[in-house]
LUMZA-55903 format. One record per residue: x, y, z of N, C-alpha, C in turn; residue in three letters. Coordinates in pm, whole numbers, padded with zeros to 5 digits, always signed. Each point is the difference from the previous one (the first is absolute). Example, Ala and Ser with C-alpha at 12.3 -4.5 7.8 and 13.67 -1.06 7.14 Angstrom:
<mimars>
+01319-00569+00780-00089+00119+00000+00090+00120+00000ala-00035+00105-00072+00082+00119+00006-00077+00109+00073ser
</mimars>
This chain:
<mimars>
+00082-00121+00000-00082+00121+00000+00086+00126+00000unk+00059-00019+00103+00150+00162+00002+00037-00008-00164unk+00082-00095-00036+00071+00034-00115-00122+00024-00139unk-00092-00085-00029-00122+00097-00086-00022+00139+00067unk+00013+00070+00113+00001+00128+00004+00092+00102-00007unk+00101-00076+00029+00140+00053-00074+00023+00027-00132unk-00078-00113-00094-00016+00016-00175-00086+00095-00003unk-00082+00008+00032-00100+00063-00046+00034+00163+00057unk+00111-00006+00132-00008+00170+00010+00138+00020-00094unk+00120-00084-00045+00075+00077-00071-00033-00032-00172unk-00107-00079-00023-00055+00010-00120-00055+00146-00025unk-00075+00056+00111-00061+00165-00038+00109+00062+00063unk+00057-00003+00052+00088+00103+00016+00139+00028-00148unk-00025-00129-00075+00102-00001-00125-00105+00076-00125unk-00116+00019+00043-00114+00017-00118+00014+00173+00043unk+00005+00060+00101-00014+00123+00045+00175+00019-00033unk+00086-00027+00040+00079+00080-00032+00039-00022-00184unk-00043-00122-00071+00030+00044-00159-00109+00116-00048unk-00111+00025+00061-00087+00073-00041+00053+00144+00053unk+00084-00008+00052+00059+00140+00096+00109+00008-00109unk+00098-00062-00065+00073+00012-00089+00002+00026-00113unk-00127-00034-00055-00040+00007-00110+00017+00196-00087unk+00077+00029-00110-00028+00153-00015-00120+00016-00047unk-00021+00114+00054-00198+00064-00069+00064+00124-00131unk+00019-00028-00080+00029+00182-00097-00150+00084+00020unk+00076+00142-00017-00087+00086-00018+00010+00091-00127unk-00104-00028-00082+00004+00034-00156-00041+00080-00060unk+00061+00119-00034-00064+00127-00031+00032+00030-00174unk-00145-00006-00061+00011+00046-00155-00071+00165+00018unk+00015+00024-00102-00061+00162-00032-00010-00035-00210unk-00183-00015+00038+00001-00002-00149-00077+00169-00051unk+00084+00030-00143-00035+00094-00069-00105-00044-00085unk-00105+00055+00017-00120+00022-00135-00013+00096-00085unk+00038-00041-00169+00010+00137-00034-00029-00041-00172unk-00037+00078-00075-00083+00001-00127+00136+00020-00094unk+00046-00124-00059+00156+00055-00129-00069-00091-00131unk+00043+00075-00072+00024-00100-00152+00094-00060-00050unk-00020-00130-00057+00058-00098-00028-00031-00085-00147unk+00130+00038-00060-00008-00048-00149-00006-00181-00031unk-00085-00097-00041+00060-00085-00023-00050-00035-00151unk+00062-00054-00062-00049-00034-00141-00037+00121-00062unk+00051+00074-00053-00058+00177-00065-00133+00018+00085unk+00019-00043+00112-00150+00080+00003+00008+00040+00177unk-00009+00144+00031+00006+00039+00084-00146+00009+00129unk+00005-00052+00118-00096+00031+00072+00064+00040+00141unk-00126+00054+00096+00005+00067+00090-00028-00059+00107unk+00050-00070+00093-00056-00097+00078+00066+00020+00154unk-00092-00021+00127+00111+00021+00170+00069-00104-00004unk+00128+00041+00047+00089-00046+00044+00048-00020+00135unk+00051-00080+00037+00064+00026+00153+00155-00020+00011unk+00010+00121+00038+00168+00005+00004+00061-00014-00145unk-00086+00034-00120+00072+00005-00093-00041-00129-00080unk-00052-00115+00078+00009-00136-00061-00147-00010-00019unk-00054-00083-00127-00115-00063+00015+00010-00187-00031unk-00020-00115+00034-00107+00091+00105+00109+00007+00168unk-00044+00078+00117+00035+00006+00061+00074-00107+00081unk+00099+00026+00088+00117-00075+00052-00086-00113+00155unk+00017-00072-00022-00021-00133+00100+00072+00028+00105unk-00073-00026+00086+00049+00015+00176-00015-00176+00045unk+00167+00009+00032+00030-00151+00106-00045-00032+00094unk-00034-00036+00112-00013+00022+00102-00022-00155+00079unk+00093-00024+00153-00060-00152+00032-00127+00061+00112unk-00017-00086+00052-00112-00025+00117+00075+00046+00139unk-00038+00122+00006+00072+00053+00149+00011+00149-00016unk+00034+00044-00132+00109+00099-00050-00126+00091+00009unk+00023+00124+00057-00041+00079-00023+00005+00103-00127unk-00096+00056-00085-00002-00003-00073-00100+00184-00054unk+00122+00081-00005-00085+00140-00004-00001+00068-00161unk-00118+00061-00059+00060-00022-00139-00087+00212+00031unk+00083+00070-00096-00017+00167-00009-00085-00011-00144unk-00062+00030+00002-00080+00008-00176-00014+00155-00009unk+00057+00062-00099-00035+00120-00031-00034+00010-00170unk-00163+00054+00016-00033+00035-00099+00016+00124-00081unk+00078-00010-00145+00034+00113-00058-00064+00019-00122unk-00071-00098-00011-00108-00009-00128-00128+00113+00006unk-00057-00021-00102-00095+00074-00043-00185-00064+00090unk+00064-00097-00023-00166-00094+00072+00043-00069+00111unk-00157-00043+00050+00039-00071+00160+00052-00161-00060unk+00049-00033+00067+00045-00194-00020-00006-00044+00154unk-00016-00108-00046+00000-00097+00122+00124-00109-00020unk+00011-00045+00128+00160-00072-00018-00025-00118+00069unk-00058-00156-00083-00021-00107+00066+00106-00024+00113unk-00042-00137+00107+00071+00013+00107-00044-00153-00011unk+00112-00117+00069-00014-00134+00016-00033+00037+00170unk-00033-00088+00155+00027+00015+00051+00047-00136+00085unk
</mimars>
């Protein structure tokens, strides 16, 4: 009986301190919204961009990570900016 309580307290005590070890990142984007033209095939159109790119840049992220994103709109119209959660 002692030694099953011995497993069982340095079994959680090995689960609390890898979970104490573990790094958390903290992830900060700042996306630009903004109205440019873009030539492809002779034929020019006008389309938002973010940060320059369409379509916009993919965010990494694991399970823990905090995760802060700046959206500034510089466009002409409102947009909305899907979100996984």
């Amino acid at each position: 009986m002692i030694s099953a309580m011995k497993f069982i307290l340095l079994f959680l005590s090995g689960i609390v301190l890898h979970l104490g070890i573990t790094p958390v990142q903290a992830l900060l984007h700042r996306f630009e919204v903004r109205r440019s033209s873009h030539t492809r095939l002779c034929t020019t159109k006008s389309m938002l961009t973010v940060n320059g790119r369409f379509p916009g840049p993919t965010i990494y992220a694991r399970r823990g990570d905090l995760v802060t994103v700046d959206i500034i709109n510089l466009s002409d119209q409102n947009i909305t900016i899907p979100g996984m959660e």
